[in-house]
Every structure is written in structure tokens, then in C-alpha cells.
One Martini backbone bead per residue (centre of mass of N, CA, C, O) as a GRO file, in nm:
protein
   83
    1UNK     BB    1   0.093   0.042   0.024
    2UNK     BB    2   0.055   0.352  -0.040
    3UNK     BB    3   0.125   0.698   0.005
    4UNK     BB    4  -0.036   0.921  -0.018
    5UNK     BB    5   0.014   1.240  -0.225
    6UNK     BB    6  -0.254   1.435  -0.134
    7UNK     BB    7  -0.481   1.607  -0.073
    8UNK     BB    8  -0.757   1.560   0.123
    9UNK     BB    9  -1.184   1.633   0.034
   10UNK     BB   10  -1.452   1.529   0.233
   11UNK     BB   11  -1.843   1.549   0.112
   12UNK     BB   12  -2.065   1.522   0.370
   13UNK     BB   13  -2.304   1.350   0.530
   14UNK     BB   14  -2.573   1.220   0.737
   15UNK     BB   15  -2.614   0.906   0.705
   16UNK     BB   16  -2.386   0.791   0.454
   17UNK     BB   17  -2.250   0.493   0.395
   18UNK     BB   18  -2.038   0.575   0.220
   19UNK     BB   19  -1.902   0.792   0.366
   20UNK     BB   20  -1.818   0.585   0.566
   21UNK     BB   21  -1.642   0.409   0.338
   22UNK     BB   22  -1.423   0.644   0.273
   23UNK     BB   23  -1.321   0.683   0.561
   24UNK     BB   24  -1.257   0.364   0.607
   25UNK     BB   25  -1.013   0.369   0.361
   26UNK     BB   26  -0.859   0.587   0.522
   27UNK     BB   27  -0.846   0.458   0.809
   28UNK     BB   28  -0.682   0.195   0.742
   29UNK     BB   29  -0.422   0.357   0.585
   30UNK     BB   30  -0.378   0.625   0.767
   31UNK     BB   31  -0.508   0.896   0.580
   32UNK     BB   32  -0.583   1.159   0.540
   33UNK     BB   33  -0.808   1.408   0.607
   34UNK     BB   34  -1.071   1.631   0.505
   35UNK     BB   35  -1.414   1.738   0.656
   36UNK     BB   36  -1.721   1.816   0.510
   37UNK     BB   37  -2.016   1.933   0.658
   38UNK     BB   38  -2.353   1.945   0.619
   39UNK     BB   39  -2.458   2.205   0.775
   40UNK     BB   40  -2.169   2.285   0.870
   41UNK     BB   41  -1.956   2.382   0.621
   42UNK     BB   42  -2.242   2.360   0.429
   43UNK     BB   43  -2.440   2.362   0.190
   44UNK     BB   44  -2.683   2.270  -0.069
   45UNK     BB   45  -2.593   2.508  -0.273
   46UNK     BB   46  -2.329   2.493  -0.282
   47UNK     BB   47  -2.252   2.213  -0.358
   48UNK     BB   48  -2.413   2.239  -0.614
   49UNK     BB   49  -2.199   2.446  -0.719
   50UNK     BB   50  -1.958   2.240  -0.713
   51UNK     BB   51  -2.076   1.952  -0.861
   52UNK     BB   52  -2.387   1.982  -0.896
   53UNK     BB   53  -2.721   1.865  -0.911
   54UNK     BB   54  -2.662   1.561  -0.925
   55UNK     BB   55  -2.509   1.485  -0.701
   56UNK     BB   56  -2.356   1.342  -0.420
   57UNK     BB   57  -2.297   1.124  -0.150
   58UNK     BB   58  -1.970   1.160  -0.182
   59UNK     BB   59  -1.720   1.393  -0.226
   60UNK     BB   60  -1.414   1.418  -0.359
   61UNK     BB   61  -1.071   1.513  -0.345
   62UNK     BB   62  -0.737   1.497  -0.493
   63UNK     BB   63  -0.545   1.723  -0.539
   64UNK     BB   64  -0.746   1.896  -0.659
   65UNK     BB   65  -0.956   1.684  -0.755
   66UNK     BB   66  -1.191   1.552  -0.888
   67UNK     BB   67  -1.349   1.196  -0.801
   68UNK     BB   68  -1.609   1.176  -0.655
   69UNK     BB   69  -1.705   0.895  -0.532
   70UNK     BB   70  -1.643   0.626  -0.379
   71UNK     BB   71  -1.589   0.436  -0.621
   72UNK     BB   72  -1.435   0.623  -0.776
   73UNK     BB   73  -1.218   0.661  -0.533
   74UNK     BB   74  -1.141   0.388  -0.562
   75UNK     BB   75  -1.049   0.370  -0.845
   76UNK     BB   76  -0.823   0.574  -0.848
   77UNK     BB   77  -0.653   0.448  -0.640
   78UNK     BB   78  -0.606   0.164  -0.765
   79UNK     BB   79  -0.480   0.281  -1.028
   80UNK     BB   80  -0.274   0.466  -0.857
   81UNK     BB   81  -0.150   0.187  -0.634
   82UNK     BB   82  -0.291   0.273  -0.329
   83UNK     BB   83  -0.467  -0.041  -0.322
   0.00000   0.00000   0.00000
């Protein structure tokens, strides 16, 4: 397993299953990030103007680079060979 090698930020609400399996894939591996929280960190008209209104919840940014959802994020991950 590598080292993630750029800044992580995840964008994230109460209760979203997803949110919390992509959470649980950075610290199994012990990886830092940054959690922005629905209703805490920003609103739901915010998030919609930063990734659009079909997005869903969580959204993943690495390095500054938006890279969707869950899923997408590990297939990021695992292309990148950090899973």
C-alpha cells in the first residue's frame, strides 16, 4: 500500500453509508483527510454550485482534482496503486 501523495477532501452529510465506507478506506491505511460536513461546513446550495445538482454524497477531491464518489474514489485509489 502507498502513500497517498496529495491533500484529501471529503464532502460529506449524516448518515450517508458511502460517506462513511470512504472514510473507513483512509483510515484503514491510515491516510489523512479533511471532512466537510452538510448543514455544518456548507450548505446543500453550495455543494450543489461546486459539483453540480445531480452529485451525490460524498465527494472525494485529491489533490485538488475532483474525483466523484465512493466508487470513483477507489477505482482512483486502486488505479493509482495506492489500494
Amino acid at each position: 500500500m502507498a502513500k497517498i501523495p496529495a491533500t484529501t477532501t471529503i464532502y460529506t452529510r449524516n448518515g450517508c453509508p458511502y460517506c462513511t465506507k470512504i472514510k473507513e478506506v483512509y483510515n484503514m491505511n491510515r491516510w489523512s483527510y479533511s471532512e466537510m460536513k452538510l448543514d455544518v461546513n456548507f450548505g446543500r446550495d453550495a455543494f450543489y454550485s461546486e459539483f453540480g445538482h445531480g452529485a451525490t454524497f460524498p465527494q472525494v477531491i485529491i489533490g485538488g482534482q475532483k474525483v466523484g464518489g465512493c466508487t470513483d474514489a477507489v477505482k482512483y485509489l486502486r488505479e493509482g496503486k495506492f489500494l
